[in-house]
Backbone as a printed PyTorch tensor [residue, N CA C, xyz], in Angstrom:
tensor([[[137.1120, 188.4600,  46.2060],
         [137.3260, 189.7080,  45.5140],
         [137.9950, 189.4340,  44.1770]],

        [[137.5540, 189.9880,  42.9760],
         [137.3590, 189.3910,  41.6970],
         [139.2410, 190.7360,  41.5820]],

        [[139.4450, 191.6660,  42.2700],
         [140.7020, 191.9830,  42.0560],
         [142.1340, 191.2570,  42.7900]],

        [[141.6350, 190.4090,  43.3790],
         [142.9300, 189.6740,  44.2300],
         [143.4730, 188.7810,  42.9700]],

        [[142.6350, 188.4240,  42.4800],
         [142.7360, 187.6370,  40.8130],
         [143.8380, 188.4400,  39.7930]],

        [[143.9690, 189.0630,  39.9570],
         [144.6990, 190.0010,  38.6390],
         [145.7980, 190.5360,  39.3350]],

        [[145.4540, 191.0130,  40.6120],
         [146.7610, 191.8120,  40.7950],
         [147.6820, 190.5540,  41.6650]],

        [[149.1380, 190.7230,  41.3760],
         [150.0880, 189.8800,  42.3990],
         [149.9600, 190.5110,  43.6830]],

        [[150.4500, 189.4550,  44.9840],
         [150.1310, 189.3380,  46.0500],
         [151.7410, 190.7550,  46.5400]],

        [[152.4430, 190.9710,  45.8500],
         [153.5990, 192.0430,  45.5880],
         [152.9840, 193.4000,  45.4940]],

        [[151.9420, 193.4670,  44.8810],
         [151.7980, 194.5970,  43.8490],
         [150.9960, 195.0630,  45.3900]],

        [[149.8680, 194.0340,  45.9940],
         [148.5930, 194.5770,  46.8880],
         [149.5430, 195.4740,  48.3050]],

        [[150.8810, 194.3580,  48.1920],
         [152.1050, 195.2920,  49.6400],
         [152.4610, 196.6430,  49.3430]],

        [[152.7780, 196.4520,  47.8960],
         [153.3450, 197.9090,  47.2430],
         [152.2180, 199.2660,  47.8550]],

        [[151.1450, 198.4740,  47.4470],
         [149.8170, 199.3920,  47.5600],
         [149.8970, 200.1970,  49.0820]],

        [[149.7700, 199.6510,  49.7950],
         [149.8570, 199.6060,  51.1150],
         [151.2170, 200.3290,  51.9980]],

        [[151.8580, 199.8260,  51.0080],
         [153.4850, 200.7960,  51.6380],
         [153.4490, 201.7760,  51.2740]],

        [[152.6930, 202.2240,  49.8820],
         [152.4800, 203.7060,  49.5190],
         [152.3010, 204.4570,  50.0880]],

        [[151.1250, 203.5030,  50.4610],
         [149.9840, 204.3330,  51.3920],
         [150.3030, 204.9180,  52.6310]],

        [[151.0820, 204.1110,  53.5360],
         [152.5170, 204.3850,  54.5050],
         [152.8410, 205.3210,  54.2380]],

        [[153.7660, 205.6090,  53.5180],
         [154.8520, 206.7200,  52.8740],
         [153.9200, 207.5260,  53.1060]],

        [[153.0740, 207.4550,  51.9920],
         [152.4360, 209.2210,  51.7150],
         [151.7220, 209.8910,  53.0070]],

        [[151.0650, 208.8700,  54.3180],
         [150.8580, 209.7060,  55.1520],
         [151.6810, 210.0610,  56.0190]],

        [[153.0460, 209.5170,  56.1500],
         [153.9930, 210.1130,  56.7360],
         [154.7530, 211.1210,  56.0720]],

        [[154.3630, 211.3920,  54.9780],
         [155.4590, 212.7460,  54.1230],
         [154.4580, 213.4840,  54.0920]],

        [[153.1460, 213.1760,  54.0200],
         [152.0890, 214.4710,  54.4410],
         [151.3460, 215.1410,  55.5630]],

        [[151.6270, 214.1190,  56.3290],
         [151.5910, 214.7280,  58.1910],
         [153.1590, 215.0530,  58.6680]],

        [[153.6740, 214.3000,  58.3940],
         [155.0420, 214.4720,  59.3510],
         [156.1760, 215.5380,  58.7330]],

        [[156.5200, 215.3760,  57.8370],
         [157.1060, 215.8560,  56.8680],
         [156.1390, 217.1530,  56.1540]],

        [[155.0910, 217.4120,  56.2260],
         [154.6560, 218.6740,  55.8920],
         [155.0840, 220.1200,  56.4340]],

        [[156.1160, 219.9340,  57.2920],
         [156.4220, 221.5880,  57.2760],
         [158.5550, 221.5870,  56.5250]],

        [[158.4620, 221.1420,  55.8730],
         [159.7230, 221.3410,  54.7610],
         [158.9770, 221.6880,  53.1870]],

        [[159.7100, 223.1260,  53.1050],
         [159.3510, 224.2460,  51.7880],
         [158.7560, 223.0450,  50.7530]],

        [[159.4060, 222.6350,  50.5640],
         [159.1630, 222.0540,  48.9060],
         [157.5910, 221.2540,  48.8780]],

        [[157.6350, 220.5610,  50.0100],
         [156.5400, 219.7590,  50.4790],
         [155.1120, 220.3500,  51.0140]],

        [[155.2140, 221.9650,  51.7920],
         [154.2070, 222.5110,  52.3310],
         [152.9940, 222.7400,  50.9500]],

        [[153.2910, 222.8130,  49.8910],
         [152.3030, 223.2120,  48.9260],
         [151.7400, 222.4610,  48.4290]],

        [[152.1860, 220.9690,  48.2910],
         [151.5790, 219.8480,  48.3040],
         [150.7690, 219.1450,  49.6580]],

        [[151.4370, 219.6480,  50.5120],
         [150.2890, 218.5210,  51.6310],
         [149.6290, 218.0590,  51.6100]],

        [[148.3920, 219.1920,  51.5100],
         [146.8750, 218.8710,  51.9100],
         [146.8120, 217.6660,  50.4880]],

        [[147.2350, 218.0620,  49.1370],
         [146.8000, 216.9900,  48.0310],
         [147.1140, 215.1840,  48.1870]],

        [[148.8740, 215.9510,  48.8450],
         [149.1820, 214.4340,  48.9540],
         [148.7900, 213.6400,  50.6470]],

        [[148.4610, 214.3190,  52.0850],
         [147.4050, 213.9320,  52.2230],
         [146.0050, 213.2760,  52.2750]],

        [[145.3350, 213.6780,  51.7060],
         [144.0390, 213.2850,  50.7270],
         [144.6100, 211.8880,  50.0290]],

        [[145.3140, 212.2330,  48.9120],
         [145.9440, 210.7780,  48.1980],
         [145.9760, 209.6410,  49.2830]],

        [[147.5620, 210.1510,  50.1240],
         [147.3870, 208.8030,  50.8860],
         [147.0960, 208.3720,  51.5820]],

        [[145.8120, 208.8410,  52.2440],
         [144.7320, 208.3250,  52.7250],
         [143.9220, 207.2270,  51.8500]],

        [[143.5600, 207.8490,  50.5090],
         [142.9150, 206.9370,  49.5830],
         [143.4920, 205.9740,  49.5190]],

        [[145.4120, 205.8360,  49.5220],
         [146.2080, 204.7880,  48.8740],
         [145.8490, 203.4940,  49.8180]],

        [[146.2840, 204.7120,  51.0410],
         [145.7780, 203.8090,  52.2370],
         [144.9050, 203.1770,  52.6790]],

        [[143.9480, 203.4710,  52.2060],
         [142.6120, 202.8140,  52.6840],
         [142.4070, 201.7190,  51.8430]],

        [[143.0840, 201.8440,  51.1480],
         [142.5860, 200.9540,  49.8880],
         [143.5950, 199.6550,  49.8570]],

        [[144.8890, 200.0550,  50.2880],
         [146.1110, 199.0520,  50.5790],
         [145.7420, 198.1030,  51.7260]],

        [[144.9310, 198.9860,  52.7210],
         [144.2300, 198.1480,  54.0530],
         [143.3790, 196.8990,  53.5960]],

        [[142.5310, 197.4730,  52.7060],
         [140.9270, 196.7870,  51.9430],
         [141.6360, 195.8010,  51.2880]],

        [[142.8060, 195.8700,  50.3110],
         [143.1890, 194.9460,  49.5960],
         [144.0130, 193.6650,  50.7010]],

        [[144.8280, 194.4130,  51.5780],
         [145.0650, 193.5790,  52.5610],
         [144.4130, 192.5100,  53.6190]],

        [[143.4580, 193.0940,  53.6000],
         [142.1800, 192.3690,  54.2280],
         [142.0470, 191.4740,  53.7460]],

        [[141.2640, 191.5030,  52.5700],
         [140.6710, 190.4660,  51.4900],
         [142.3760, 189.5990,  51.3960]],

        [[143.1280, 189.3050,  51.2420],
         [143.9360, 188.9950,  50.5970],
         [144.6590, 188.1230,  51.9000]],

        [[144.1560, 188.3580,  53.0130],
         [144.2500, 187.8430,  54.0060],
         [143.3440, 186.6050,  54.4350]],

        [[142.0470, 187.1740,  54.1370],
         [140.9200, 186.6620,  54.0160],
         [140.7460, 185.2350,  52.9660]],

        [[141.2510, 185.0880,  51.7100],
         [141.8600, 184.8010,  50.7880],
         [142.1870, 183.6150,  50.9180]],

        [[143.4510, 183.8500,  52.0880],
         [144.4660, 182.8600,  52.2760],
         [143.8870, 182.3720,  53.3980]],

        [[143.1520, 182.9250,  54.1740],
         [142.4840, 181.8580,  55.1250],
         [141.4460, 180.7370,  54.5940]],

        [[140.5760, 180.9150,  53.3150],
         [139.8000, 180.2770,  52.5230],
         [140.3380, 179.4920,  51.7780]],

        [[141.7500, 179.7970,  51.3580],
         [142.4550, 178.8400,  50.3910],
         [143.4220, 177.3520,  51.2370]],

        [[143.4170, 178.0980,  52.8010],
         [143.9380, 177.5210,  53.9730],
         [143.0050, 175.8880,  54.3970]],

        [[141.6390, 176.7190,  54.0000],
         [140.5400, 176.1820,  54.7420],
         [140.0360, 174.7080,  53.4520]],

        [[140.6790, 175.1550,  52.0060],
         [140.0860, 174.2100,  50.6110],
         [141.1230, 173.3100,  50.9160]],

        [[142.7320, 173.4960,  51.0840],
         [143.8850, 172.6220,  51.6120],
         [143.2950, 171.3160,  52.3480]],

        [[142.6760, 172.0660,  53.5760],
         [142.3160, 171.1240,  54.6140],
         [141.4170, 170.0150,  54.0240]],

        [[140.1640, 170.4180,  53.1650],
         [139.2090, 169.5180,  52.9800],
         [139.7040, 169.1590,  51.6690]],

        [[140.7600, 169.8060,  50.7770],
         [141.4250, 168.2830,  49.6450],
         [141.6770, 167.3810,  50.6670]],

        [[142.5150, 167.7400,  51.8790],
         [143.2820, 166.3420,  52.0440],
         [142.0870, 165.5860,  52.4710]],

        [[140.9780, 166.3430,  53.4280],
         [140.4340, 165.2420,  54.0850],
         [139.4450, 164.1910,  52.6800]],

        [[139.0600, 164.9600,  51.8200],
         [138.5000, 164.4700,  50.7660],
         [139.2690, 163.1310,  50.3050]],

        [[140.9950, 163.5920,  50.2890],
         [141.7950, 162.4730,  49.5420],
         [141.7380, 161.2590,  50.4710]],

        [[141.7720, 161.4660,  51.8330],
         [141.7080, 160.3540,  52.7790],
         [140.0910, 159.7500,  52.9630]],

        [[138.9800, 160.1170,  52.6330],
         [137.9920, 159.7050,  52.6280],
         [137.8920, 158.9310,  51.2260]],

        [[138.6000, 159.2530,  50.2600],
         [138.2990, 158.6310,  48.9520],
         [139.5460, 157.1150,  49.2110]],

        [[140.7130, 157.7290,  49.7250],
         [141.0990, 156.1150,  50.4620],
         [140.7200, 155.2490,  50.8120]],

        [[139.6820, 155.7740,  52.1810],
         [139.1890, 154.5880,  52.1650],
         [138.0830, 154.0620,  51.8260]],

        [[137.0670, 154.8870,  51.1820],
         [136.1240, 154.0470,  50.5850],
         [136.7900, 153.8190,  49.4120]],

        [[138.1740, 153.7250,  48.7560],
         [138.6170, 152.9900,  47.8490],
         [138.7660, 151.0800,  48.5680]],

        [[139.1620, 151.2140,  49.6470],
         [139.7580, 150.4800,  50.7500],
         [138.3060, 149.3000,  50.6850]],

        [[137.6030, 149.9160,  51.4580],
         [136.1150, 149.5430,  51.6190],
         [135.2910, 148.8460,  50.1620]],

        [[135.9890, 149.9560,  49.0830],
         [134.8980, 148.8210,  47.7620],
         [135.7090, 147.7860,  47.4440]],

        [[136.8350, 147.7540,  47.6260],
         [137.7280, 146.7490,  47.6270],
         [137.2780, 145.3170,  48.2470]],

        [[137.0670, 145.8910,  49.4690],
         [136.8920, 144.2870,  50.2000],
         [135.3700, 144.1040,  50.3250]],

        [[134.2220, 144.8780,  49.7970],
         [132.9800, 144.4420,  49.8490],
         [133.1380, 143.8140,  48.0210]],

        [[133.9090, 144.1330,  47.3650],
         [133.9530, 143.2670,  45.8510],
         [134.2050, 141.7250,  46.2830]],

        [[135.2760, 141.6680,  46.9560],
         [135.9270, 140.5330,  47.0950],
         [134.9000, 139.6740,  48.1250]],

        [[134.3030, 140.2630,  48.9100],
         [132.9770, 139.8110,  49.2170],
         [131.6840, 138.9940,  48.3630]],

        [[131.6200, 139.8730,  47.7250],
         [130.8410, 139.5380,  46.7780],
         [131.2610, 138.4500,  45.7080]],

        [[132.5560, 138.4990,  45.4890],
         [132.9070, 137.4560,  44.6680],
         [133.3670, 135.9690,  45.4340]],

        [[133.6350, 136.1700,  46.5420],
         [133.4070, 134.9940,  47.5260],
         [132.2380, 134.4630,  47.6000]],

        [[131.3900, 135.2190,  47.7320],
         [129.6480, 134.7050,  48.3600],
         [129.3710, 134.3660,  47.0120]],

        [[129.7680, 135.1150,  45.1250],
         [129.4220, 134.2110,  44.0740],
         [130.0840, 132.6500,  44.5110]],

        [[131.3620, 132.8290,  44.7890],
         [131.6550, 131.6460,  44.1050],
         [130.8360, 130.2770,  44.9970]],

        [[131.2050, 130.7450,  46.2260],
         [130.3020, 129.4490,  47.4370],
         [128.9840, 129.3550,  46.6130]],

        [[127.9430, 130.2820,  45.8760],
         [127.0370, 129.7150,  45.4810],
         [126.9580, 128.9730,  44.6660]],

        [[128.0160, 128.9380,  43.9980],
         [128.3620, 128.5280,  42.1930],
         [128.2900, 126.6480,  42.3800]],

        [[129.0730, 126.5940,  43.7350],
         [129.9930, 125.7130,  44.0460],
         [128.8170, 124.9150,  44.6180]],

        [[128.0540, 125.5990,  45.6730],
         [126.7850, 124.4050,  46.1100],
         [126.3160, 124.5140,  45.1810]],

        [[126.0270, 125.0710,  43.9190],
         [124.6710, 124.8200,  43.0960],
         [125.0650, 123.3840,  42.3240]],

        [[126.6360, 123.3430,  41.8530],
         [127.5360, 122.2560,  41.5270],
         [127.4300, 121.2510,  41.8990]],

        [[127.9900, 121.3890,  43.1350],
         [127.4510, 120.0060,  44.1920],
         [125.7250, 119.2820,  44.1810]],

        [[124.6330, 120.5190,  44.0240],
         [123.1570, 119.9640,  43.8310],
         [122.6170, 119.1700,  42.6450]],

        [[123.9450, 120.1410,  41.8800],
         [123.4590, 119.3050,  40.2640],
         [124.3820, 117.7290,  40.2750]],

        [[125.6110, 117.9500,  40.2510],
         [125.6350, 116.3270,  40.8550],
         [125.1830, 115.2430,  41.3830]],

        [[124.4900, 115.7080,  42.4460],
         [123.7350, 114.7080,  43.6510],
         [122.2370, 115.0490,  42.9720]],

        [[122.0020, 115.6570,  42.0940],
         [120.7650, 115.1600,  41.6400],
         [121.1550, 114.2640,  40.2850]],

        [[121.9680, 114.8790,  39.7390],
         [122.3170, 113.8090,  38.1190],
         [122.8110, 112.3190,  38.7890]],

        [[123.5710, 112.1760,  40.2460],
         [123.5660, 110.6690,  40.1520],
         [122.5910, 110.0530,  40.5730]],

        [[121.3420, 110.8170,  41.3540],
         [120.6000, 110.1580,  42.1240],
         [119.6160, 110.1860,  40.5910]],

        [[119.4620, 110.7340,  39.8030],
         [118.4170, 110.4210,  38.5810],
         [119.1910, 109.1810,  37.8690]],

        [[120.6150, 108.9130,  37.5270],
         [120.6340, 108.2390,  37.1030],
         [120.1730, 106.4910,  37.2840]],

        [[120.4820, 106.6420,  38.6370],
         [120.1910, 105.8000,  39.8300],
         [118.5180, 104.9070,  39.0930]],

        [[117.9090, 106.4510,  39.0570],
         [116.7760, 106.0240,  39.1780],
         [115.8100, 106.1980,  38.0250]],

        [[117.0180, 106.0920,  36.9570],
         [116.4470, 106.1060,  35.4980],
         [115.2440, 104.4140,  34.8050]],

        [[114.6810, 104.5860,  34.6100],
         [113.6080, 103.4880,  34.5130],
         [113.1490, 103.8380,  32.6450]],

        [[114.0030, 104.1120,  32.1920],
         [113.6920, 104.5170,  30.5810],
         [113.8740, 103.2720,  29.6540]],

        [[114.5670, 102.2160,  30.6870],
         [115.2800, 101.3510,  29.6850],
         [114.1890, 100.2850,  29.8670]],

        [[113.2740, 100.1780,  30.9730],
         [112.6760,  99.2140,  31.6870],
         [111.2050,  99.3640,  31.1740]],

        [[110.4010,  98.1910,  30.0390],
         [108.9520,  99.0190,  29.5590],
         [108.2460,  98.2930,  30.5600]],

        [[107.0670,  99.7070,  30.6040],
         [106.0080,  99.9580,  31.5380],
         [106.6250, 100.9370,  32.9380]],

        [[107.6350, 100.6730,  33.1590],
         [108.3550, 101.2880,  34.5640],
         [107.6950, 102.8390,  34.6120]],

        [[107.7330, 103.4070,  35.4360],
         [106.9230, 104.8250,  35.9650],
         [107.8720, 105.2250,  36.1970]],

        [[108.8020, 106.3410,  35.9010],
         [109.3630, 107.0000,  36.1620],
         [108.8810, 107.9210,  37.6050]],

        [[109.5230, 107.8330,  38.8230],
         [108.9120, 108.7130,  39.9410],
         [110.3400, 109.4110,  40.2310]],

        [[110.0710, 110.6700,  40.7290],
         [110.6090, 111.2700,  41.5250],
         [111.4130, 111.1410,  43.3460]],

        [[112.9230, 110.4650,  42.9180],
         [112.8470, 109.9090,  44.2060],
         [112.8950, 110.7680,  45.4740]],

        [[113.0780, 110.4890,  46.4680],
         [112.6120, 111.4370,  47.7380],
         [113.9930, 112.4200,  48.1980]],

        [[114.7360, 111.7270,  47.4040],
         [116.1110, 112.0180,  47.8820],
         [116.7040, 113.4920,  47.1380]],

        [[116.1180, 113.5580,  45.8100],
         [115.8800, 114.5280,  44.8090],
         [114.7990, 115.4870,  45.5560]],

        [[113.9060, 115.1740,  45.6920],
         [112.8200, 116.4350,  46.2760],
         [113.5380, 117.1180,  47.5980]],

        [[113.9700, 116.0570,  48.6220],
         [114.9460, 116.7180,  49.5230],
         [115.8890, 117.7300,  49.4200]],

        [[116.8110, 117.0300,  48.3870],
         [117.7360, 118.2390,  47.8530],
         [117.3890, 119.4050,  47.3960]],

        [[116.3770, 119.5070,  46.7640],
         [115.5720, 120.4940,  45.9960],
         [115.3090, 121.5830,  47.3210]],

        [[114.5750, 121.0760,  47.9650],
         [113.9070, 122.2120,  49.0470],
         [115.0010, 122.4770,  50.0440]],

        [[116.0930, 121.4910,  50.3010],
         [116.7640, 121.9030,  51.3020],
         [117.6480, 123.7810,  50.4170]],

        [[118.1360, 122.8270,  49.0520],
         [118.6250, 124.1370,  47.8190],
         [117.2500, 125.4850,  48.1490]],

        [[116.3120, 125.1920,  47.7100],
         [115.3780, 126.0820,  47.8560],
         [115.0180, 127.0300,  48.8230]],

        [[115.2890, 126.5270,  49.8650],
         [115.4780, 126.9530,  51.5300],
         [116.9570, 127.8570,  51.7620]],

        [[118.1380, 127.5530,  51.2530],
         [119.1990, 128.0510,  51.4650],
         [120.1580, 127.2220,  52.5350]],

        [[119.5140, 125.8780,  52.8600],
         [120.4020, 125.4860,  53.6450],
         [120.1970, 123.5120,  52.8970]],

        [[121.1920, 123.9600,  51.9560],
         [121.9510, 122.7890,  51.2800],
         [122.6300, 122.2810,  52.2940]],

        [[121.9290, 120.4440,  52.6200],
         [122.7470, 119.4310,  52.9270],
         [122.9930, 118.6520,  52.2320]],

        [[123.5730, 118.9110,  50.7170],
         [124.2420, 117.9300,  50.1600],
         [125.2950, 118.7070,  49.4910]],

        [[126.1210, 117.8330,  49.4240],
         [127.7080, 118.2990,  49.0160],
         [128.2380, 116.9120,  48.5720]],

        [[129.4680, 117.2420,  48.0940],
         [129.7580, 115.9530,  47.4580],
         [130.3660, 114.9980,  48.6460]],

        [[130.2100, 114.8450,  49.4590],
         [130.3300, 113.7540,  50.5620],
         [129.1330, 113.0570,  50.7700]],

        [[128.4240, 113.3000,  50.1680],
         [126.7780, 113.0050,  50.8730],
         [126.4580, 111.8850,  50.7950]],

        [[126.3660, 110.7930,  50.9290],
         [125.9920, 109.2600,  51.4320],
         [124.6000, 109.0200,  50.6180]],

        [[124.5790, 107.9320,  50.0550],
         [122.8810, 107.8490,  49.3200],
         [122.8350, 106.6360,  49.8790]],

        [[121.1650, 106.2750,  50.4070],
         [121.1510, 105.4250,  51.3870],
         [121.0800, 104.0640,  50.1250]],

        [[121.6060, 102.4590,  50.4770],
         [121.0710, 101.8080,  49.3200],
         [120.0900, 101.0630,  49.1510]],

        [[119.3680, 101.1170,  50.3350],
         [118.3410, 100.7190,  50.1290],
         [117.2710, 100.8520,  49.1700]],

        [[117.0370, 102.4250,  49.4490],
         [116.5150, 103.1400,  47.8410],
         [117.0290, 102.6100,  46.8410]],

        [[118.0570, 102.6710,  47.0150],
         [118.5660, 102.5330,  45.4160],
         [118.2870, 101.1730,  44.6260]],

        [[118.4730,  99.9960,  46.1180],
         [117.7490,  98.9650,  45.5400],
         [116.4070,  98.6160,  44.8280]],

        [[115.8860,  99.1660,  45.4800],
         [114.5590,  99.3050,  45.3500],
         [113.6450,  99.8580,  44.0010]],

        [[114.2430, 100.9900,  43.4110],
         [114.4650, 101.3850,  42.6420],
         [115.1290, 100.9200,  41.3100]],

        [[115.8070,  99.7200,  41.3530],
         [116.6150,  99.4700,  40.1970],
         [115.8500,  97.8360,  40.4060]],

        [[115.2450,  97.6540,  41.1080],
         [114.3130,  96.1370,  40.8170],
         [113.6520,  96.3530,  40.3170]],

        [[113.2070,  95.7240,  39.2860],
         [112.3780,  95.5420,  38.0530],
         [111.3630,  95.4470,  38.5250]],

        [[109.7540,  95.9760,  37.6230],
         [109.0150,  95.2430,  38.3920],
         [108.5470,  94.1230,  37.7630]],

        [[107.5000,  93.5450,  38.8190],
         [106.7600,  91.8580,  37.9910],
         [106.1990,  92.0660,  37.3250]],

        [[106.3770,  91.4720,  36.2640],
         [105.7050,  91.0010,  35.1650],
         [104.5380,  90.4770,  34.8080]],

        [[103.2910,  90.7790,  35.1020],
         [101.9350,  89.6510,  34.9350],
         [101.4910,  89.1680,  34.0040]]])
């Protein structure tokens, strides 16, 4: 009700107590002189006052049960925004965990491939073929796959490596 807005929650009691009064000084109080010639008018009135002090009372009741009811769902709003404050919190920190572990094997792949190329660098050696050793393609697909077995502990067998760093013959 666009009048609960304007008028104070004082003014809507006033209304209403009027309204009181006047039908008790115009039923009850209608047979004292001064008052009998007014009755029936004031009567009539506070009935209107009355009815209307009721109506405003209503609503204004009504009001406060709705304003009762917005209370409830701020708070629950404020406690739902808790915890999905709570919740983006630790799915960030999630996420910045699961970056960094990737950061960290990708680190480890590029290592264990830069020593195993160096290993098996043949640039210095003319005629030598540069190949791709097996140990590199491994790493690659195991990386590729998602289940990296190399880390910086990783053992390079030396046999390869021998093998690899012998020259070849000369004809």
């Amino acid at each position: 009700m666009w009048i609960l807005s304007i008028l104070p929650d004082i003014a809507i009691h006033a209304i209403f107590a009027i309204g009181i009064l006047g039908l008790i000084v115009g039923f009850v109080l209608g047979f004292i002189p001064g008052i009998t010639a007014y009755k029936l008018p004031i009567q009539i009135i506070s009935i209107l006052v009355f009815s209307l002090g009721l109506y405003l009372e209503g609503g204004l009741a009504d009001n406060m049960v709705w304003q009762l009811r917005v209370k409830e769902m701020e708070a629950k709003v404020a406690k739902a925004d808790a915890a999905s404050a709570k919740v983006n919190t630790e799915i960030v920190e999630k996420i910045v965990t699961k970056n960094q572990i990737i950061k960290q094997k990708g680190d480890d792949i590029i290592k264990y491939v830069d020593r195993e190329i160096v290993k098996y660098d043949t640039k210095y050696l003319p005629g030598a073929i540069c190949e791709i050793p097996k140990e590199v393609i491994n790493a690659h697909n195991a990386a590729a796959s998602g289940n990296a077995i190399v880390d910086s502990s990783t053992q390079i067998p030396t046999g390869a490596i021998n093998k690899a760093a012998t020259p070849p013959e000369k004809k």
